[in-house]
C-alpha positions, 0 to 999 in steps of 0.5 A, a space after each residue: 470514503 468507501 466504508 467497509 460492509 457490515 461482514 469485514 474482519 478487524 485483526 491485530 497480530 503482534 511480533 516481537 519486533 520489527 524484523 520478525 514482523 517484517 519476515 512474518 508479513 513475507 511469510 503471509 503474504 507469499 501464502 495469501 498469493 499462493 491461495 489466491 492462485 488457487 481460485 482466479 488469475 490475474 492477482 493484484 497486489 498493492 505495495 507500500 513503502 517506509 523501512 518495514 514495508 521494504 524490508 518486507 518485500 527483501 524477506 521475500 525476496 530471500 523466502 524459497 516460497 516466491 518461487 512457488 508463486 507463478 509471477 507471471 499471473 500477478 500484478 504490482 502496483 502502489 499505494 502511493 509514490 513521490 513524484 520524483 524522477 525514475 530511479 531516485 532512492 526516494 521513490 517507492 518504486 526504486 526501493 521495491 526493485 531493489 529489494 525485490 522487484 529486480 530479483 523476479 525480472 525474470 519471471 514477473 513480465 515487465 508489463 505487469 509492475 505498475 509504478 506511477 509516472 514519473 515527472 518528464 516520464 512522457 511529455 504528458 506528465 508535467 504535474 502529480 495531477 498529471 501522474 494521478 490521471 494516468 495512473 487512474 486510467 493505469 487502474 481502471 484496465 483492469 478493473 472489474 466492471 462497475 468499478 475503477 480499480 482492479 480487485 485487489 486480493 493485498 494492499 499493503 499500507 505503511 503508518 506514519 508517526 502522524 497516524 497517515 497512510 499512502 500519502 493522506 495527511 492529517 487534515 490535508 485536502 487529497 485526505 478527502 478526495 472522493 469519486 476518483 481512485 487517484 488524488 495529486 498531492 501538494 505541501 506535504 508535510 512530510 518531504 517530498 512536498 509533491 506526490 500521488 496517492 490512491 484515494 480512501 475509494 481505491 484503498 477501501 475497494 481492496 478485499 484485503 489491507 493490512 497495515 504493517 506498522 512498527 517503532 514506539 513512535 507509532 503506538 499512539 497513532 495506532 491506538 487512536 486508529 483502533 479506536 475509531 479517532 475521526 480520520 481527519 485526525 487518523 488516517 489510518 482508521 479509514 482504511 479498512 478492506 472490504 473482506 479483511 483489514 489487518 493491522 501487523 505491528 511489532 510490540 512497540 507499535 502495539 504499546 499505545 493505550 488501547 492497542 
């Protein structure tokens, strides 16, 4: 795992409550791709999925301020995925283009919307393990030289109740998958059992990641995280960005004993 340098930031901000959070994050988001216009061009941004990520991605979808960002000059891509076929409501992808992919068709060329492969996409991809290769290669195009990935400017994780992020369980082997941006995985606990994630490498390698956590439900994982529980048990507490790591709760995720 990639472990932040010695100048990373750790920030906690609270809203009141989901939907708040969910606008607010939009809100941040739209201004951090606007200012990251600013400097350099092509702009990567990793999404994630679960209620508040989507619901997210839709209040940007409904912000004015999108049409201020030149879509054309950024590139999507995501933490993890279901390797379920395309166009299930299951997968990551789906939900983003309906919450707000769909709506930029016009000004976010198709070639720049990064989802993972999906089984029986091409005759190559057969397996997670499959995905994950592809999309490691996906990756590595636009990364900067000395490195597998693209530099990204935002990732965007969600939290489960179990304190994972992307689709890297608690004690789970793809948790610790190092020297590689992609890991197959297999026996999820959480349904479905088959997926593709990116690794601590990939997630640690982002300038920026925020994670954007709501629900009463989370409050212990999210205190266990801030106060460094091991991330075998934690896995949120092993991402971290390399300039900034920004944890975007609502008040019930913030509620746990040392948040």
């Amino acid at each position: 795992m990639t472990p932040a340098p010695p100048t990373a930031v750790r920030r906690v901000v609270v809203h009141p409550d989901a939907p708040t959070l969910a606008a607010a994050t939009a809100a941040r988001l739209l201004t951090r791709l606007l200012d990251a216009q600013s400097t350099h061009s092509p702009v990567h941004l990793v999404l994630t999925g679960g209620t508040v990520g989507i619901a997210t991605l839709a209040a940007v979808a409904s912000n004015p301020v999108r049409d201020a960002i030149d879509w054309s000059g950024v590139h999507v891509w995501w933490g993890d995925e279901r390797f379920l076929p395309t166009g299930d409501p299951e997968r990551n992808e789906t939900l983003a283009r309906d919450a707000l992919l769909d709506a930029l068709s016009e000004v976010l060329p198709a070639a720049n919307v990064h989802p993972m492969a999906a089984p029986g996409s091409t005759p190559e991809i057969r397996t997670p393990e499959d995905s994950a290769a592809a999309y490691a290669a996906d990756l590595a195009r636009f990364a900067p030289e000395g490195s597998s990935v693209p530099a990204f400017d935002v990732l965007m994780l969600g939290m489960g109740p179990d304190g994972h992020v992307a689709s890297l369980f608690p004690g789970h082997d793809a948790l610790r998958a190092t020297g590689v941006s992609t890991v197959g995985v297999h026996g999820s606990p959480k349904p479905p059992p088959e997926r593709v994630s990116l690794t601590f490498d990939a997630i640690n390698a982002a300038h920026e990641v925020w994670l954007v956590v709501s629900g009463a439900e989370k409050a212990a994982p999210v205190a266990s995280a801030l106060a460094g529980d091991p991330v075998d048990r934690t896995p949120a507490a092993g991402a971290r960005g390399r300039e900034l790591t920004l944890w975007l709760l609502d008040a019930d995720a913030a509620a746990g004993p040392t948040a």
